[in-house]
Structure formats: structure tokens, C-alpha cells
N, CA, C, O and CB atoms as a CASP TS submission, in Angstrom:
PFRMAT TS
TARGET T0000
AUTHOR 0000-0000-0000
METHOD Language model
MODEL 1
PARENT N/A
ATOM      1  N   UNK     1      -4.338 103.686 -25.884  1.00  0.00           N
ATOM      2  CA  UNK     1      -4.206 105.023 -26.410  1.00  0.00           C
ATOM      3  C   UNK     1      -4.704 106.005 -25.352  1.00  0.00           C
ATOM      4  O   UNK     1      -5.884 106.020 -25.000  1.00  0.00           O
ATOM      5  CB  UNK     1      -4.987 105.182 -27.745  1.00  0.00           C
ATOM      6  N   UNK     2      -3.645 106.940 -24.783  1.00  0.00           N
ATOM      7  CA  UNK     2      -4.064 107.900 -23.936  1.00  0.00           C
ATOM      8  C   UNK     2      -3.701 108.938 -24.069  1.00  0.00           C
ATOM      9  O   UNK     2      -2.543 108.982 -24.485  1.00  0.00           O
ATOM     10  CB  UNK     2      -3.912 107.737 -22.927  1.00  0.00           C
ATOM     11  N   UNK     3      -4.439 110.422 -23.807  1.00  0.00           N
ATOM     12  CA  UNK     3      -4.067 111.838 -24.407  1.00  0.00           C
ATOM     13  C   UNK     3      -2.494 111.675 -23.777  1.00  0.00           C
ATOM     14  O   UNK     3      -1.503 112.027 -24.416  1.00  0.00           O
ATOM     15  CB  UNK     3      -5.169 113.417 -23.755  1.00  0.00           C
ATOM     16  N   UNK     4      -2.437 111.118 -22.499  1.00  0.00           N
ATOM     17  CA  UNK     4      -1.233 111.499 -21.873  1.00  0.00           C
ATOM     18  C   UNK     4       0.361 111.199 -22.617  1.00  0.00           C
ATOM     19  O   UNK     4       1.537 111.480 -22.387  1.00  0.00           O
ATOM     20  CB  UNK     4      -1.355 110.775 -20.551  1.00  0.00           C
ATOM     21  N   UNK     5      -0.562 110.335 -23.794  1.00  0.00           N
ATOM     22  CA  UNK     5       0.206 109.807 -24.634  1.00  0.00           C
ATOM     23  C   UNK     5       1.067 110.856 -25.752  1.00  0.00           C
ATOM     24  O   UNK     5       2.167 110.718 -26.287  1.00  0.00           O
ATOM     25  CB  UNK     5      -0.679 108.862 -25.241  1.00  0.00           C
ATOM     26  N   UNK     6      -0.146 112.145 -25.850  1.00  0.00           N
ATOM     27  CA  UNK     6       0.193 112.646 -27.316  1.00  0.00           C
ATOM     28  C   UNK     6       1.256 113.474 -27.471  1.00  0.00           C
ATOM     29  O   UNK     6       1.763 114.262 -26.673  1.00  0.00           O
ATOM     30  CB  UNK     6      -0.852 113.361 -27.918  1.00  0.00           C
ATOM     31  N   UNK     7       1.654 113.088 -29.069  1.00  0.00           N
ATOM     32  CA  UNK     7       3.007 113.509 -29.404  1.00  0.00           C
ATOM     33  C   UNK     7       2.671 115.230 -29.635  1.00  0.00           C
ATOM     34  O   UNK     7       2.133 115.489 -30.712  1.00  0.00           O
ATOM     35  CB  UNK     7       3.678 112.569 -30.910  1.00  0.00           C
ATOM     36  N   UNK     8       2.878 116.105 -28.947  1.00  0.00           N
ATOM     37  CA  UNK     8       3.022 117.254 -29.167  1.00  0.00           C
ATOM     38  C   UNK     8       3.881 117.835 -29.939  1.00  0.00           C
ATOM     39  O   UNK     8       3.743 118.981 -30.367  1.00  0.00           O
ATOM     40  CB  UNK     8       3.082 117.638 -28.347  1.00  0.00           C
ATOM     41  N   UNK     9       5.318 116.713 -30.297  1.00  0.00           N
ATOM     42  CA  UNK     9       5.977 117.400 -31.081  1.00  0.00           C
ATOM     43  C   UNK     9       5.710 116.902 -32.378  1.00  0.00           C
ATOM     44  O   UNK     9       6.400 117.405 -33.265  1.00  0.00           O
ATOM     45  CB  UNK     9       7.243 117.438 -30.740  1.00  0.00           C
ATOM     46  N   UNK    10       5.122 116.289 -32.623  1.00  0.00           N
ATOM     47  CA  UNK    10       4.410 115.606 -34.238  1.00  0.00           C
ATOM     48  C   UNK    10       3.593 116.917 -34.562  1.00  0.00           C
ATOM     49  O   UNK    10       4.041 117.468 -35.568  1.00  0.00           O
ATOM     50  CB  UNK    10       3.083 113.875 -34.111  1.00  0.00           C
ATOM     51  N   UNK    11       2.646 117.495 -34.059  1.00  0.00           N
ATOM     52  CA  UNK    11       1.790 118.346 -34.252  1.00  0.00           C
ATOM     53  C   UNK    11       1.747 119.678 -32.774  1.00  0.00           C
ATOM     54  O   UNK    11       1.063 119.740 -31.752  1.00  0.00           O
ATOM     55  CB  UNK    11       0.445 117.368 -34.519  1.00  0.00           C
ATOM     56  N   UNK    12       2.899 120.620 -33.382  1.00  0.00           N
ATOM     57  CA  UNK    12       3.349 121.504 -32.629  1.00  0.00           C
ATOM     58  C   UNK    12       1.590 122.494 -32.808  1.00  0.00           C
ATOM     59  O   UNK    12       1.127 122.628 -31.675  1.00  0.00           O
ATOM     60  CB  UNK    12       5.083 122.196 -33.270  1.00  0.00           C
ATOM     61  N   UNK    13       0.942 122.932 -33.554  1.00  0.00           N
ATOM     62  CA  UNK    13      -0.036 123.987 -33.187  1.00  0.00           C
ATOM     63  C   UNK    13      -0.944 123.258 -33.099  1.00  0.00           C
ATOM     64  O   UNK    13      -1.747 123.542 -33.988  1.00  0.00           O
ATOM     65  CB  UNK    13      -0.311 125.123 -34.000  1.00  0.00           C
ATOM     66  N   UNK    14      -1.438 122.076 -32.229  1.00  0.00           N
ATOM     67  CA  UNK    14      -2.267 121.876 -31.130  1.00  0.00           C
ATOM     68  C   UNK    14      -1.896 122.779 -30.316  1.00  0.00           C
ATOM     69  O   UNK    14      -0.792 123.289 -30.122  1.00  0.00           O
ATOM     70  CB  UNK    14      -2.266 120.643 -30.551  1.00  0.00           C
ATOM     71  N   UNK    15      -3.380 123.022 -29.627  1.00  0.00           N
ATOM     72  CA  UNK    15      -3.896 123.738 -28.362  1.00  0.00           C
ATOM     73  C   UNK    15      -3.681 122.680 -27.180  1.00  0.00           C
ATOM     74  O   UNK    15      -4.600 121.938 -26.829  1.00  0.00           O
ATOM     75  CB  UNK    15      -5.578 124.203 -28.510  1.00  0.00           C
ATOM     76  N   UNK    16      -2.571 122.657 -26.659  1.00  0.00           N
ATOM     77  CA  UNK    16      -2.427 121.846 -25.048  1.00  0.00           C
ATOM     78  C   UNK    16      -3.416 121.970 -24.283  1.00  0.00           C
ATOM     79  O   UNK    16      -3.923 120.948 -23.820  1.00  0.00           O
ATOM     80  CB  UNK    16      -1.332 122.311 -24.090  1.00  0.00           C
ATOM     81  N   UNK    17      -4.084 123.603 -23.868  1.00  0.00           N
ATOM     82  CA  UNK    17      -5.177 123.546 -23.035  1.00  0.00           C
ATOM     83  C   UNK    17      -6.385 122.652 -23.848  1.00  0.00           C
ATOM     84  O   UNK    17      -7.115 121.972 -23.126  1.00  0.00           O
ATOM     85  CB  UNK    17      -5.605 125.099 -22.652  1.00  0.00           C
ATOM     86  N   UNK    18      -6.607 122.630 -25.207  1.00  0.00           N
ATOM     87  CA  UNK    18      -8.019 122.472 -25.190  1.00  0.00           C
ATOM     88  C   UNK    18      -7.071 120.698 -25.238  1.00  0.00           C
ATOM     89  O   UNK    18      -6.482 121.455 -26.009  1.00  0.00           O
ATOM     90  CB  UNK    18      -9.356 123.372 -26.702  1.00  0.00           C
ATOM     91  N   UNK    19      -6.611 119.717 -25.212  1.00  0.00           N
ATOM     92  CA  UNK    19      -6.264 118.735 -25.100  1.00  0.00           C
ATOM     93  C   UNK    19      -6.279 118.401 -23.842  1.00  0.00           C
ATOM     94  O   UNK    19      -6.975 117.428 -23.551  1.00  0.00           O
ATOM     95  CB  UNK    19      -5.360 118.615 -25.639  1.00  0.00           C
ATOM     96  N   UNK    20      -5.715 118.927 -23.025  1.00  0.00           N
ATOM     97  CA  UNK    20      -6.260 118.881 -21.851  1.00  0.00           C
ATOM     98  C   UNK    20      -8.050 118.682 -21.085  1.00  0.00           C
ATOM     99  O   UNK    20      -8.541 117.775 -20.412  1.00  0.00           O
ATOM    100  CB  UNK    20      -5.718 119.944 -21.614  1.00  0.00           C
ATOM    101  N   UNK    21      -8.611 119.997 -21.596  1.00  0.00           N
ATOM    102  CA  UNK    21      -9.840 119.839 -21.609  1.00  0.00           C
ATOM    103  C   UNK    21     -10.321 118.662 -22.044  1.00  0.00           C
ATOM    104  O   UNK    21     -11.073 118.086 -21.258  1.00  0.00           O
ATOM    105  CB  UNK    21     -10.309 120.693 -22.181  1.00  0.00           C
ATOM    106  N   UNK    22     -10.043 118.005 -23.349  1.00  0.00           N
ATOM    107  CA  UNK    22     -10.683 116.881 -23.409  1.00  0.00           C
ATOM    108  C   UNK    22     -10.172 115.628 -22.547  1.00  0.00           C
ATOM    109  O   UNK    22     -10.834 114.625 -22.281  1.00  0.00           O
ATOM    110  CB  UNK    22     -10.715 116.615 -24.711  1.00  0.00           C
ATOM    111  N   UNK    23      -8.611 115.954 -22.100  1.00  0.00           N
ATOM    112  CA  UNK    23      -8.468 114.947 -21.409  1.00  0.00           C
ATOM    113  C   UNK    23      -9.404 114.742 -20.048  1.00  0.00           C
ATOM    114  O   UNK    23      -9.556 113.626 -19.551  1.00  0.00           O
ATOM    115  CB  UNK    23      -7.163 114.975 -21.186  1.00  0.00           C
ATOM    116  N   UNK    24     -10.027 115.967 -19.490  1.00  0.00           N
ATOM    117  CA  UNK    24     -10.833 116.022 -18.221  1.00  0.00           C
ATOM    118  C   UNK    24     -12.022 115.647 -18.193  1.00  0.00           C
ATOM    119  O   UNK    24     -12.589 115.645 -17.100  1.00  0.00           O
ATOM    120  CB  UNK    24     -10.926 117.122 -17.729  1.00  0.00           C
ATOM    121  N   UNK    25     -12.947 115.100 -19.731  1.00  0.00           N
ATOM    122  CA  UNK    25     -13.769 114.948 -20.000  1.00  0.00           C
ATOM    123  C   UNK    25     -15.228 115.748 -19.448  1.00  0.00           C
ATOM    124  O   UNK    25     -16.334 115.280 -19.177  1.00  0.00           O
ATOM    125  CB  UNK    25     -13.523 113.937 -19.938  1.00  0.00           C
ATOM    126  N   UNK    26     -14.732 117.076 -19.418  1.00  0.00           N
ATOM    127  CA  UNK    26     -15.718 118.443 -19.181  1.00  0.00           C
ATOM    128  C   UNK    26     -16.653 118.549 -20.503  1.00  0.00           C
ATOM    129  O   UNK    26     -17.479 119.462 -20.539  1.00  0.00           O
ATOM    130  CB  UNK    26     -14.704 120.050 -19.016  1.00  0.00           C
ATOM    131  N   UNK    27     -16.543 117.581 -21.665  1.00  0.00           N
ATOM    132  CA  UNK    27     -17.406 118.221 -22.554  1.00  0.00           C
ATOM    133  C   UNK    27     -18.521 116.998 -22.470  1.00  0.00           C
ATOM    134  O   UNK    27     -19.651 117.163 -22.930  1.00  0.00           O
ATOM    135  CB  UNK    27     -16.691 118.625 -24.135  1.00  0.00           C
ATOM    136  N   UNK    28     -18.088 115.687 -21.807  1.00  0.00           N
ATOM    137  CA  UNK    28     -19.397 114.331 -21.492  1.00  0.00           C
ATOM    138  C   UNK    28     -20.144 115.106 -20.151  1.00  0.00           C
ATOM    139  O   UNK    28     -21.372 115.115 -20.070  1.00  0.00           O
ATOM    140  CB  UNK    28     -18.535 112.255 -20.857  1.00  0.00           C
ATOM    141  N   UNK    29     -19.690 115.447 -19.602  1.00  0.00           N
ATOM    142  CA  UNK    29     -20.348 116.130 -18.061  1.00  0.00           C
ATOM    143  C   UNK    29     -21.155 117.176 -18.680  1.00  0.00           C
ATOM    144  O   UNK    29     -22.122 117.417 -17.959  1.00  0.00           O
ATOM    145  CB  UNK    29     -19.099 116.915 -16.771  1.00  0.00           C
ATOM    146  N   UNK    30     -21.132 118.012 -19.914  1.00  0.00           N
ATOM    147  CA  UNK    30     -21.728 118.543 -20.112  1.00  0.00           C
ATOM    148  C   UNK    30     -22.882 118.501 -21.478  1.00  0.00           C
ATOM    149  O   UNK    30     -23.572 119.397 -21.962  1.00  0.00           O
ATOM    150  CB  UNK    30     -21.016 119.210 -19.857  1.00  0.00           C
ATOM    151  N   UNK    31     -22.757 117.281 -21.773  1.00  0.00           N
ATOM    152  CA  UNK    31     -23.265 116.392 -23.047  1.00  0.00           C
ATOM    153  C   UNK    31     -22.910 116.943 -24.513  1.00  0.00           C
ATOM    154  O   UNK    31     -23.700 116.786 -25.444  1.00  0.00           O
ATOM    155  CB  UNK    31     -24.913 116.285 -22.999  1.00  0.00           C
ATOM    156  N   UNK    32     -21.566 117.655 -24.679  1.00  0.00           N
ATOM    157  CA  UNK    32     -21.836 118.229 -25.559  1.00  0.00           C
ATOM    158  C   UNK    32     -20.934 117.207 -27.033  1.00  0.00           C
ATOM    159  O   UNK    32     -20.309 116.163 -26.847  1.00  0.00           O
ATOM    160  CB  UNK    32     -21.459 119.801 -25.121  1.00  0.00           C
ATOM    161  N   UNK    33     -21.080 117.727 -28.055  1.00  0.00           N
ATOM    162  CA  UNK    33     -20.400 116.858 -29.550  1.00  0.00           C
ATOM    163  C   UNK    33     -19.062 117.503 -29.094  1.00  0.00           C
ATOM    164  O   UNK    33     -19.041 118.458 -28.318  1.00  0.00           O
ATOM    165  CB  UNK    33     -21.068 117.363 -31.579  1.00  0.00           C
ATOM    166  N   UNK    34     -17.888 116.902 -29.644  1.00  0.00           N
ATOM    167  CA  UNK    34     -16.634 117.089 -29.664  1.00  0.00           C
ATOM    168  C   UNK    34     -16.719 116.890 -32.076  1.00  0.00           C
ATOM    169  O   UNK    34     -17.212 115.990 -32.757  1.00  0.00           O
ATOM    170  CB  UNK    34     -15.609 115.540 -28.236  1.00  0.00           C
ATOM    171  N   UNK    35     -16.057 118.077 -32.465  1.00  0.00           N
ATOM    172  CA  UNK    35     -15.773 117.772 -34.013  1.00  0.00           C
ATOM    173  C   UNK    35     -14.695 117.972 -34.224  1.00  0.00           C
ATOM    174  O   UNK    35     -14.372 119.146 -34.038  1.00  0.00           O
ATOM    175  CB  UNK    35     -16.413 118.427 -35.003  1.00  0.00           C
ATOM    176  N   UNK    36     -13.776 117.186 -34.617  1.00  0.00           N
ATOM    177  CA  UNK    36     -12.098 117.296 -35.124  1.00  0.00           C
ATOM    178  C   UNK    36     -11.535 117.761 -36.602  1.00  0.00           C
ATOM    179  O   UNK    36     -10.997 116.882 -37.275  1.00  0.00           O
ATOM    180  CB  UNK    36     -11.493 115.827 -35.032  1.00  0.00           C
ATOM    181  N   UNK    37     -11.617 118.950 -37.087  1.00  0.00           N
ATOM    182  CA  UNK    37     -11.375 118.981 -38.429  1.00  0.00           C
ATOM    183  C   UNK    37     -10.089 118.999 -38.794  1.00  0.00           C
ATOM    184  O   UNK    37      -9.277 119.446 -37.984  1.00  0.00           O
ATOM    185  CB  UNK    37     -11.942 119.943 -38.974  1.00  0.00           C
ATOM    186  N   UNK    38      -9.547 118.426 -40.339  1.00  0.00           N
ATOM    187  CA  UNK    38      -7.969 118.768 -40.574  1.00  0.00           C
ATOM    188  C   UNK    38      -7.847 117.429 -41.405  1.00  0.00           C
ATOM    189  O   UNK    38      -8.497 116.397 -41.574  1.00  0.00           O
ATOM    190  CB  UNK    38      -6.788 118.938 -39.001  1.00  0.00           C
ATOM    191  N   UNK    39      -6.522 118.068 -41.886  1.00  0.00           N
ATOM    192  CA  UNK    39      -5.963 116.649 -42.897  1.00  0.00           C
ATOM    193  C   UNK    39      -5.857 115.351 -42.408  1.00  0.00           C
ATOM    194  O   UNK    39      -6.169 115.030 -41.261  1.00  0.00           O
ATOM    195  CB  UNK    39      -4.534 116.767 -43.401  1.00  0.00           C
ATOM    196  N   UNK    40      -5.362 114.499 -43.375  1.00  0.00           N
ATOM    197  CA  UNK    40      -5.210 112.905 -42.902  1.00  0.00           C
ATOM    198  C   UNK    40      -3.704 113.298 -42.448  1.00  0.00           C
ATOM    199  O   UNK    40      -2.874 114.126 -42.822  1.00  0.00           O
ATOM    200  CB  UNK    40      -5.409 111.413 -44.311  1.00  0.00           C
ATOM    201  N   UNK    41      -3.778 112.082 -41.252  1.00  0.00           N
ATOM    202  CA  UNK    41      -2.103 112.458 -40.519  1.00  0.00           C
ATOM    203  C   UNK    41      -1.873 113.132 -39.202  1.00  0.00           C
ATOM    204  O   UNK    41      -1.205 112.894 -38.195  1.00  0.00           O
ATOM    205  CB  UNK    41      -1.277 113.495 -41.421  1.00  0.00           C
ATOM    206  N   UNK    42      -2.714 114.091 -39.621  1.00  0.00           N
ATOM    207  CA  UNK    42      -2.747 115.295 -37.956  1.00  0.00           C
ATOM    208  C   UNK    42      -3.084 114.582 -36.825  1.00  0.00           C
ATOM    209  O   UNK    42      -2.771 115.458 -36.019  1.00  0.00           O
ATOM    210  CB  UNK    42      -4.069 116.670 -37.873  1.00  0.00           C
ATOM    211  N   UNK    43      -3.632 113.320 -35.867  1.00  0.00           N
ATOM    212  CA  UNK    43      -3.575 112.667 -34.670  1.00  0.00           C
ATOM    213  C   UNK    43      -5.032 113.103 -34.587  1.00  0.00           C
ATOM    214  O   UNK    43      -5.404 113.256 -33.423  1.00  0.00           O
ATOM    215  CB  UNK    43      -2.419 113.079 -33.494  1.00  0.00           C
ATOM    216  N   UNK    44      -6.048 113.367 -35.610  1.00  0.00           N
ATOM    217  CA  UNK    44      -7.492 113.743 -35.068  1.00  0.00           C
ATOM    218  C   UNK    44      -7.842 111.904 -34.777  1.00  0.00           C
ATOM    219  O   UNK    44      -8.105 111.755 -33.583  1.00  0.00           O
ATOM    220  CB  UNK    44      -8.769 114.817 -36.542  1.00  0.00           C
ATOM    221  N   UNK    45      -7.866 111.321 -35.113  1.00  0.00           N
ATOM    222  CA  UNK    45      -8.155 109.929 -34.185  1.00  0.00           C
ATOM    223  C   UNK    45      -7.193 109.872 -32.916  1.00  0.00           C
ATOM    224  O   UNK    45      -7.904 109.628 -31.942  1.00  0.00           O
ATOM    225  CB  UNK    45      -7.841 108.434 -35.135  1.00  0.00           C
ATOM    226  N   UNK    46      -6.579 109.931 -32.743  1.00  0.00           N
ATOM    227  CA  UNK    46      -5.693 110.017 -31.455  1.00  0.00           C
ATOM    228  C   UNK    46      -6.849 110.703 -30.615  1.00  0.00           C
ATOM    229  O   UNK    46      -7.788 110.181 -30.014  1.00  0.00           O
ATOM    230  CB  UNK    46      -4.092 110.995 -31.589  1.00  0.00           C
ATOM    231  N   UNK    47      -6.551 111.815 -30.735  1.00  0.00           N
ATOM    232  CA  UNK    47      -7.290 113.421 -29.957  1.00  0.00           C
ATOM    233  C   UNK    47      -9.071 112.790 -29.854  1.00  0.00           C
ATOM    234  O   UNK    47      -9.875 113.301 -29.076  1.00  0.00           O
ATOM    235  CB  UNK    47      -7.131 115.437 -31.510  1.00  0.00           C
ATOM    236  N   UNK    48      -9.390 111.761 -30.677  1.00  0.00           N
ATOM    237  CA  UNK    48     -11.279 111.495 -30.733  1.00  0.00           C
ATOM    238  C   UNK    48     -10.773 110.364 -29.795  1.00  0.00           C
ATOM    239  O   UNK    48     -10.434 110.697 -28.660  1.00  0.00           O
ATOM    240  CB  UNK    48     -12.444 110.939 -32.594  1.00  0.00           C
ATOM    241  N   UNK    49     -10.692 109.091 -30.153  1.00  0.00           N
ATOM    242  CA  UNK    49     -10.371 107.847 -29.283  1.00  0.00           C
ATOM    243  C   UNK    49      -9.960 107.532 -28.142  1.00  0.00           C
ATOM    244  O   UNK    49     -10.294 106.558 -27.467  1.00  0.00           O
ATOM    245  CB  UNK    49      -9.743 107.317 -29.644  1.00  0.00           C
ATOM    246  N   UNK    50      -8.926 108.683 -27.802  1.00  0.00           N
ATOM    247  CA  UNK    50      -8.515 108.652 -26.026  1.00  0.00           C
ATOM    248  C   UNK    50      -9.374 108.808 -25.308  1.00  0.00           C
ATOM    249  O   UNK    50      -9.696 108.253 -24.258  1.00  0.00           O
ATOM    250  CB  UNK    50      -7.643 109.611 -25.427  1.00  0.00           C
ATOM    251  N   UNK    51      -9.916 109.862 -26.072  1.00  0.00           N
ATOM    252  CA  UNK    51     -11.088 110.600 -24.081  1.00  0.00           C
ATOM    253  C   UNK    51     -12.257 109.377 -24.867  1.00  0.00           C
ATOM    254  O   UNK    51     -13.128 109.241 -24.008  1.00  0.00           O
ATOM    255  CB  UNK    51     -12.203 113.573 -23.864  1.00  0.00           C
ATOM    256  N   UNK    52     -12.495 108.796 -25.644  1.00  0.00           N
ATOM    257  CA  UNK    52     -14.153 107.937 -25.807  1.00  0.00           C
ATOM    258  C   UNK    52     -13.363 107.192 -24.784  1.00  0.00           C
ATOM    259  O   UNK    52     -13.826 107.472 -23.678  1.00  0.00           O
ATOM    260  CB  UNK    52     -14.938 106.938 -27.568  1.00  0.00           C
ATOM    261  N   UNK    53     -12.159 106.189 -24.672  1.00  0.00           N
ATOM    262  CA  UNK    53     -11.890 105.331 -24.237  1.00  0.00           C
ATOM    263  C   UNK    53     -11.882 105.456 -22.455  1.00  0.00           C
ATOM    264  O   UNK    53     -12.235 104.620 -21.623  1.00  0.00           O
ATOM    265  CB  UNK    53     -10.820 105.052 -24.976  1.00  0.00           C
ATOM    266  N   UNK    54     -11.391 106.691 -22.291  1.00  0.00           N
ATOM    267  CA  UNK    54     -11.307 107.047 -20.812  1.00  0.00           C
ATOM    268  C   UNK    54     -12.373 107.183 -20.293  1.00  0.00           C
ATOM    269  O   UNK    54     -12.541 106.947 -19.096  1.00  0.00           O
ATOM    270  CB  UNK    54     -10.674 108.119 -20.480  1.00  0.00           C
ATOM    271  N   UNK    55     -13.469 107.660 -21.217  1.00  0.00           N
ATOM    272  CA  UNK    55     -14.935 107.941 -20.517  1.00  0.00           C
ATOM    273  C   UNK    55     -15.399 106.518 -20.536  1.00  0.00           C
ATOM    274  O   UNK    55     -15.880 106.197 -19.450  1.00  0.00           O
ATOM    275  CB  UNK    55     -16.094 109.076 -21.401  1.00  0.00           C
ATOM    276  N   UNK    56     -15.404 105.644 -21.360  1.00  0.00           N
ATOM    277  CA  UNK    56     -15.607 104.299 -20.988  1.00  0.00           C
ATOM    278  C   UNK    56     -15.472 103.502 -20.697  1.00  0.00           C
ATOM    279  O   UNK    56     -15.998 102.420 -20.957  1.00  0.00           O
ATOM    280  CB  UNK    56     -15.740 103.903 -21.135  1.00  0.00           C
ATOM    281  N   UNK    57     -13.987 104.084 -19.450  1.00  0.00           N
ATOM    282  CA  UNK    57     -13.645 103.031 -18.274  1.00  0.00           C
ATOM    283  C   UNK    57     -14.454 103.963 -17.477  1.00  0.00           C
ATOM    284  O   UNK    57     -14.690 103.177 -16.559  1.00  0.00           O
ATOM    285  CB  UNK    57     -11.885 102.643 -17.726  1.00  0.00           C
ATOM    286  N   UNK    58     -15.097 105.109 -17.109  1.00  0.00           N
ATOM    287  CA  UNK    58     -15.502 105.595 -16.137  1.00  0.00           C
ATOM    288  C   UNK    58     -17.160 105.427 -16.256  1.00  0.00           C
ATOM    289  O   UNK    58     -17.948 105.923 -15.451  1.00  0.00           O
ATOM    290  CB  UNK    58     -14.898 106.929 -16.030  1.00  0.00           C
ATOM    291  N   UNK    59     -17.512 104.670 -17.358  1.00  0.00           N
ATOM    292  CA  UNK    59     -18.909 103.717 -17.413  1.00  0.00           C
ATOM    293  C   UNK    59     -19.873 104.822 -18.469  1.00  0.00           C
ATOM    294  O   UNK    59     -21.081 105.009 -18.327  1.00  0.00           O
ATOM    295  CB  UNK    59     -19.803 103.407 -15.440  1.00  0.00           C
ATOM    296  N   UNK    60     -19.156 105.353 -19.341  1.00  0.00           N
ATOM    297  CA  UNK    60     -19.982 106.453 -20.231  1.00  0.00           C
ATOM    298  C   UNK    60     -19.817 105.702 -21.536  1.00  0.00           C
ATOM    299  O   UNK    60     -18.842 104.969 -21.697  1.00  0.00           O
ATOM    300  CB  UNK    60     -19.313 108.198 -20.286  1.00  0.00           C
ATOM    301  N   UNK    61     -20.916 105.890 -22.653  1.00  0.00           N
ATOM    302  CA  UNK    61     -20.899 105.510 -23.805  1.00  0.00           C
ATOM    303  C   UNK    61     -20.633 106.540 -24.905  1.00  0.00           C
ATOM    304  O   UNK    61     -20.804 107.739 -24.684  1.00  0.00           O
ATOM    305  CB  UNK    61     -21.969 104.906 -23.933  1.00  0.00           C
ATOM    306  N   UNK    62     -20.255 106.124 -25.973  1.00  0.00           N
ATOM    307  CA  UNK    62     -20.443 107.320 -27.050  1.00  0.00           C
ATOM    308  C   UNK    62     -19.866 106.178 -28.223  1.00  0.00           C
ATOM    309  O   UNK    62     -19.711 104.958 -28.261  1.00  0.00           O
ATOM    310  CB  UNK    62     -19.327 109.108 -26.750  1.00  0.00           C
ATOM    311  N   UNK    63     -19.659 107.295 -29.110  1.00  0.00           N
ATOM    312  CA  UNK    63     -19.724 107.025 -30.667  1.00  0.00           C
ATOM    313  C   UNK    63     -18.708 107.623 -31.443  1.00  0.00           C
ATOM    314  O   UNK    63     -19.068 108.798 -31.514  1.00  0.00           O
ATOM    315  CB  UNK    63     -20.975 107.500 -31.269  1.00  0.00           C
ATOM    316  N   UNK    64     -17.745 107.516 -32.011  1.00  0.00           N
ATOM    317  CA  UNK    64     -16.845 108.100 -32.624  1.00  0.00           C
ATOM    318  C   UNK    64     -16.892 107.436 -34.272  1.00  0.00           C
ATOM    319  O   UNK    64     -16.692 106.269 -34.607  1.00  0.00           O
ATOM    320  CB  UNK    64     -15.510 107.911 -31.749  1.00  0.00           C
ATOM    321  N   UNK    65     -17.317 108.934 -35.363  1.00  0.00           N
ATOM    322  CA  UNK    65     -17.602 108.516 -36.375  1.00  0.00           C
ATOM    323  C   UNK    65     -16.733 109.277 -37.581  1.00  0.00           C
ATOM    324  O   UNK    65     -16.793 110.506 -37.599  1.00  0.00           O
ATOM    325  CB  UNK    65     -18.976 108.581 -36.384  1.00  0.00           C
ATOM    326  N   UNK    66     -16.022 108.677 -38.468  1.00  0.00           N
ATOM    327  CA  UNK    66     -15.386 109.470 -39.958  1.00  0.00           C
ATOM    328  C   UNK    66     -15.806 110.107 -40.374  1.00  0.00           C
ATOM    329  O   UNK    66     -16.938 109.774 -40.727  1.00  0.00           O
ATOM    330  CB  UNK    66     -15.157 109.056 -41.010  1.00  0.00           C
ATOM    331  N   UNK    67     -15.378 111.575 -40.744  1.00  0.00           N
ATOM    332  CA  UNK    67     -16.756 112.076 -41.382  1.00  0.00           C
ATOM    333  C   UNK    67     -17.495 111.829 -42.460  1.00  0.00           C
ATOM    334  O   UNK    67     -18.544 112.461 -42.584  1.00  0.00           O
ATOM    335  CB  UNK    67     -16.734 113.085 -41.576  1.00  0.00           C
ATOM    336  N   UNK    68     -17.090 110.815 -43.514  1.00  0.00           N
ATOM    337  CA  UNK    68     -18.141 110.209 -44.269  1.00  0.00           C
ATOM    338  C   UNK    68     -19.318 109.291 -43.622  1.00  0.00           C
ATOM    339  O   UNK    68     -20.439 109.194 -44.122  1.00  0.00           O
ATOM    340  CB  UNK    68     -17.470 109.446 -45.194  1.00  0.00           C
ATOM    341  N   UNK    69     -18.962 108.737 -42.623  1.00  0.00           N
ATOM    342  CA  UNK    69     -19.813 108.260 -41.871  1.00  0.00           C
ATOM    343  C   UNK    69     -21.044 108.949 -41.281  1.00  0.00           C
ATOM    344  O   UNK    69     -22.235 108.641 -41.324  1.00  0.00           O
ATOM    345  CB  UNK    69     -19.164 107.863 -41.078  1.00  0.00           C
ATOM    346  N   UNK    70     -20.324 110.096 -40.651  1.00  0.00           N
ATOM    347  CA  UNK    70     -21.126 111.295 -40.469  1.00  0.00           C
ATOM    348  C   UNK    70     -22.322 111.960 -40.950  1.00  0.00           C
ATOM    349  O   UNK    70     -23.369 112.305 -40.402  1.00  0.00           O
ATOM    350  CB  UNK    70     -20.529 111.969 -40.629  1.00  0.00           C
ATOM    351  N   UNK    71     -21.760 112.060 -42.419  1.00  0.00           N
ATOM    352  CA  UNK    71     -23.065 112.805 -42.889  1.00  0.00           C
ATOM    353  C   UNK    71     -23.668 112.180 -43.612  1.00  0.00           C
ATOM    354  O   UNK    71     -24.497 112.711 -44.352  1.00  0.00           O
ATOM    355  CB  UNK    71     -22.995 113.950 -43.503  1.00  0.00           C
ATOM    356  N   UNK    72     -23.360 110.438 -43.615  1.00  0.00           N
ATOM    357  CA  UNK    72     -24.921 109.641 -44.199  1.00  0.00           C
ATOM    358  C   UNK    72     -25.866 109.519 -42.938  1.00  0.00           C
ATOM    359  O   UNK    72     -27.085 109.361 -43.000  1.00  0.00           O
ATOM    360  CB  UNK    72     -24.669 107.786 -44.886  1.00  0.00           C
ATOM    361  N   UNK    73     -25.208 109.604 -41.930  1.00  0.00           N
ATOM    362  CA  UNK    73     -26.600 109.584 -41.125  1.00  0.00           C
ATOM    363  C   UNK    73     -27.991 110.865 -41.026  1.00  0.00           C
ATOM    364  O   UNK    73     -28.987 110.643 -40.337  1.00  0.00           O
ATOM    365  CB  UNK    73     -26.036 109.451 -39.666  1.00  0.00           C
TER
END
């Protein structure tokens, strides 16, 4: 699964730049949370899972959580 992958025409009002951005992984360089809100269907696992996966061929860790998962912690 890679952003380079994503269907833009499945979900026309995505923001390309900020997809991009995450594809550059400018928000791990800068330690910050990434939060995906929206219905079931919209590619928010797509858009979370690519860049965890890309940052962790480039030797970075993280956590990608549902938001029920979320707010029992």
C-alpha cells in the first residue's frame, strides 16, 4: 500500500497537497500526530497506513489506531 497508489478519483475532495505532505513524511521529522476524520469508505486507512509503512522502511516506528481504540487509552 502506497500513497502513490491513491485513487483520487474514488475520493475527488481530498487535498493532493496535504497527501502529498504526508507522502514526504514532514509530519515524523517533525514528531507531530497525524488524525483522519470521516465516514467508513473514504480511504482514511489508506491515507494512515502508507506513510506508517514508508516511514518504516526508512527505520521509524509508530502506531496507527481506530478511533475506538483511541479513546480507551
Amino acid at each position: 500500500m502506497a500513497l502513490q497508489q491513491f485513487d483520487f478519483s474514488f475520493q475527488p475532495g481530498i487535498d493532493r497537497k496535504v497527501v502529498r505532505e504526508l507522502a514526504g513524511l514532514a509530519f515524523v521529522e517533525r514528531c507531530e500526530n497525524v488524525i483522519l476524520l470521516g465516514p467508513p469508505g473514504v480511504e482514511k486507512t489508506h491515507l494512515a497506513v502508507a506513510p506508517g509503512v514508508k516511514a518504516a522502511d526508512v527505520g521509524h516506528r509508530g502506531v496507527v489506531h481506530a478511533a475506538g481504540q483511541a479513546s480507551r487509552r
